[in-house]
C-alpha positions in Angstrom: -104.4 59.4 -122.8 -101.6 60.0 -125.1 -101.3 56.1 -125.7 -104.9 56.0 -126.9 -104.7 58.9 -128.9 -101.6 57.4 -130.6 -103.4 54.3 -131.8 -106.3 56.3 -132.7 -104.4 57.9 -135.1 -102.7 55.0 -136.1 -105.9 53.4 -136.8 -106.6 56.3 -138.6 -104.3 56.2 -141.2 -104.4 52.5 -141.9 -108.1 53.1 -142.6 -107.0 55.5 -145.2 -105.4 52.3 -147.3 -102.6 53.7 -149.5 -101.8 57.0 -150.7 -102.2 57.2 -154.4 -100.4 59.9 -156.8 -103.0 62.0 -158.6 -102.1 63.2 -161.4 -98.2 63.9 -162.5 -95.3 64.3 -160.5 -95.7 68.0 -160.9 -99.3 67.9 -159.2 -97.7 67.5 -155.7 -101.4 65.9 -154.9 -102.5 62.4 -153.4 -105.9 60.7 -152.5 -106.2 57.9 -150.4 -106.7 54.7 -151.6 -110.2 54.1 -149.5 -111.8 57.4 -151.4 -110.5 56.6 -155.0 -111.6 52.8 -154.5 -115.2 53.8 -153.2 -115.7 56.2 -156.6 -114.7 53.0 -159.1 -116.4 50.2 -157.3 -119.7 52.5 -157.6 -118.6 53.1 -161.5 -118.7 49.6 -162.0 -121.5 48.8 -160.1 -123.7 51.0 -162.1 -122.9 48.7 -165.1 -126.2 46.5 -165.5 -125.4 42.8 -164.8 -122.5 42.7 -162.6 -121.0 43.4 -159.2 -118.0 44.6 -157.9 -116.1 43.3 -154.9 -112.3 43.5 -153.6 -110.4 46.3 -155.5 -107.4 47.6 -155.2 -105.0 50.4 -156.1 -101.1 50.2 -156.5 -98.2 51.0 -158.4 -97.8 49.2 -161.7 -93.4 49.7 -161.4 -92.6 51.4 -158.1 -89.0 51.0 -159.1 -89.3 53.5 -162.0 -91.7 56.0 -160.7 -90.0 59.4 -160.7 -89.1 61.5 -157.2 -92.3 64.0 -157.0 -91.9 68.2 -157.6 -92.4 68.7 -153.8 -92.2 66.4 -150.2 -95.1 63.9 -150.4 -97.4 63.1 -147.3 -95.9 59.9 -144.9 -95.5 57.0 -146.5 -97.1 58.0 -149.5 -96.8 56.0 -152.9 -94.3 58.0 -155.2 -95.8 59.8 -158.5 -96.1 57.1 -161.4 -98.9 55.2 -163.3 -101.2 52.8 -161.5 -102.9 49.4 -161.5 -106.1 48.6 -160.6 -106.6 44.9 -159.5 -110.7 44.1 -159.0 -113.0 41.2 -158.7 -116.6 41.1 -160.1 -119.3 38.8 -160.3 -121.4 39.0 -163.5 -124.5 37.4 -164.6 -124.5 35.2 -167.7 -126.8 38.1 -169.9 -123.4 38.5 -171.3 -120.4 36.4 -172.1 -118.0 37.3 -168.8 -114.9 38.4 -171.2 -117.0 41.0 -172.5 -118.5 42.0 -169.4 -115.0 42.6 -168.1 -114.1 45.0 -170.8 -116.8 46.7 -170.2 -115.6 46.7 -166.7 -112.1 48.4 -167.3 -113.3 50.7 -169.7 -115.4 52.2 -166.9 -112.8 51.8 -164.3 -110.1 53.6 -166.9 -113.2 56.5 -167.6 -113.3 56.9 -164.0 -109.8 56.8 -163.2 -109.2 59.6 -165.6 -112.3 61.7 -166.1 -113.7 61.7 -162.7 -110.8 61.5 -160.7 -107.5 62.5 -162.1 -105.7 59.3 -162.2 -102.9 57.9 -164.0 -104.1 54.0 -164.5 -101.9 52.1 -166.8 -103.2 48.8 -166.4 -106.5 47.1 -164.5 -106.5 43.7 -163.6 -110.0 41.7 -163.6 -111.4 38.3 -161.9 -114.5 36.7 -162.3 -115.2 34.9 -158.7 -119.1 34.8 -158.9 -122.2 34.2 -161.4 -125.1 36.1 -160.6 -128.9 35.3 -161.1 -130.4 38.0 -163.4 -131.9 39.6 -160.8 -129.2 39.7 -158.1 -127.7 42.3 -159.3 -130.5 44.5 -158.4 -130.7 46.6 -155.0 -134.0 46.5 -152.9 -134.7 50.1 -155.0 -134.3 48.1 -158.4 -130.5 49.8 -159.3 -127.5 48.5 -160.5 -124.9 47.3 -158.1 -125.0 45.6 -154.7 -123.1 48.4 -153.0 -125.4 51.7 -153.1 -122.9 53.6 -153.3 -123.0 56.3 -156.0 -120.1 59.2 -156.7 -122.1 61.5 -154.0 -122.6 58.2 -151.5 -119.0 57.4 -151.8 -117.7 60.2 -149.6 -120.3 59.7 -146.8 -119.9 56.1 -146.7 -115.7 56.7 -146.8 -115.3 59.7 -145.1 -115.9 57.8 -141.2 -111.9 56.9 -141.8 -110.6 60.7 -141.3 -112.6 62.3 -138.8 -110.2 63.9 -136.6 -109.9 66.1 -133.3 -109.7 69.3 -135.3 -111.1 70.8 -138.2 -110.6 74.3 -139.3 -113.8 76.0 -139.9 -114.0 79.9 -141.5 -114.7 81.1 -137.8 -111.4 79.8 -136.5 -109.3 79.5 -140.0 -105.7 81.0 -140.3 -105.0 82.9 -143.8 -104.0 79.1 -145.2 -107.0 77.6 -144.4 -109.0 80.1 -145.2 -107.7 79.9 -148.8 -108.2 76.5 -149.2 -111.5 76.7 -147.8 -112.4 79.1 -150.5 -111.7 76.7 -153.5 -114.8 75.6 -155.0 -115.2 71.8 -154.5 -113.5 72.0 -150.8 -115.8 70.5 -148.6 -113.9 70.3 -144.9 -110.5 69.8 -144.0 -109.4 67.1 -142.1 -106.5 66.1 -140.1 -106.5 62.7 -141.6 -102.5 61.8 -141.0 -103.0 61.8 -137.3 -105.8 63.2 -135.2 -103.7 65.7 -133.5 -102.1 67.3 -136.3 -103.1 70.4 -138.2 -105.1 69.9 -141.2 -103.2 72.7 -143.0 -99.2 71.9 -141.5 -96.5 74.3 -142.7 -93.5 73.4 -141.7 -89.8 74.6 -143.3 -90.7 76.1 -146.4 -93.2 73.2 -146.8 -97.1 73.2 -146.8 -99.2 69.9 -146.4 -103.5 70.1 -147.1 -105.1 67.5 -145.9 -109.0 67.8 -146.6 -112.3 66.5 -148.3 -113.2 67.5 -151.6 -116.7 67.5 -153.3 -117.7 64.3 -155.2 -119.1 65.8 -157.7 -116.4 67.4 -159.1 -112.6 66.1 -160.7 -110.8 65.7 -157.9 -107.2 66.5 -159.3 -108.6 70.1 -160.5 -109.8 70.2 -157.0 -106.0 69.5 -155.6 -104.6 72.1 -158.5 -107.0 74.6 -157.5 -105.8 74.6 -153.5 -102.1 74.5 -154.4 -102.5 77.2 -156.5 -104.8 78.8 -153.5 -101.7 78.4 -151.0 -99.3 79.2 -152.7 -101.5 83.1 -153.4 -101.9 83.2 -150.0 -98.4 82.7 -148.6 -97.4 86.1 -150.4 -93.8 86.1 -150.4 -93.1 83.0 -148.7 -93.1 80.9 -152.1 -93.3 77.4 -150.3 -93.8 74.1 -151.7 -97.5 72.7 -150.8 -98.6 69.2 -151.2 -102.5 68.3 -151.3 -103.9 64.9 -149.7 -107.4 64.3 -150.3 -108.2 61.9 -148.1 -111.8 61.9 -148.6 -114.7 62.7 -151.7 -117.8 63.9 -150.0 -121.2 65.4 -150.6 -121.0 69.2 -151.9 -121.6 71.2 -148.6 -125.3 73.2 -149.3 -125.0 76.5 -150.4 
């Protein structure tokens, strides 16, 4: 039993892809790699005439990213600025270079606007040429993925179910903070299926949850530091967010 839930949580994690810094080093907040990826490859796909396939987020100079403010999640990427390296397939309404500017313009909108992160430099390929048409879904939209910001989280989120998740009936004062930040959809135990989505540990807080797609995720992460850190009074501990998933907005 124990064997199977150790590779359950191994799988888990990988699933996750990496841990990406959102934000500054002062944040103290990271999103896996698998949630952040879902929300740009939809950005790009809702560009008309061209596709989006393998992308990928890492650190542009992981030698001269800074030590973050507090501890960071396992084996998460240190705080700096990212790159974005992506493949697209484009029809030929357009000449391809301008199609990929078009492309990392709405990748770096994205990265910034809708999600909070630092992206200094995104790296394009065309691999395909599209008919006119191909590009077009069985509903007539944009993209061949179907995945829009409020798709993204559903379609992503089958990586981090876990054996608990703290709901207001059973919630300790922590988790009952975070759970009371607008744009907090669940939490999750994503970092290992037996853990505590809400750890404290030696001075030390770790969040691990689902935000709400339709809303920036780094404010999201501010808002639940700045949540724990109210609720632990006189405690004062360092907290780290990891939003390991973007979701739907959970009905009123």
């Amino acid at each position: 039993m124990a064997g199977d839930q150790l590779v359950t949580a191994v799988r888990q994690q990988l699933g996750l892809g990496r841990l990406l810094p959102l934000g500054s080093p002062a944040d103290g907040s990271w999103i896996a790699e698998r949630a952040a990826a879902g929300v740009l490859r939809a950005a790009g796909d809702a560009l008309p005439g061209l596709r989006v396939g393998t992308l990928r987020l890492s650190l542009e100079d992981a030698g001269a990213a800074p030590e973050p403010a507090v501890p960071a999640p396992p084996s998460a990427l240190p705080p700096g600025p990212l790159r974005i390296d992506a493949e697209f397939a484009a029809t030929p309404v357009r000449p391809v270079p301008a199609t990929a500017e078009l492309l990392r313009d709405a990748l770096l909108a994205c990265a910034a606007d809708r999600l909070g992160l630092e992206v200094s430099a995104v790296d394009l390929r065309a691999t395909d040429l599209l008919d006119e048409d191909e590009d077009e879904d069985e509903d007539g939209r944009g993209g061949g993925h179907g995945n829009g910001a409020g798709e993204t989280g559903t379609a992503e989120s089958g990586g981090v179910q876990g054996a608990y998740g703290a709901t207001a009936d059973d919630a300790g004062p922590l988790e009952t903070a975070v759970l009371g930040v607008p744009g907090v959809v669940r939490l999750v135990p994503a970092l290992g299926a037996l853990s505590r989505p809400v750890r404290e540990e030696r001075g030390h807080v770790l969040v691990q949850l689902a935000a709400a797609a339709d809303r920036r995720t780094l404010e999201v992460a501010r808002a639940v530091r700045g949540a724990v850190e109210a609720a632990a009074a006189g405690d004062r501990p360092t907290v780290a967010v990891l939003v390991a998933a973007l979701e739907p907005a959970a009905a009123p």
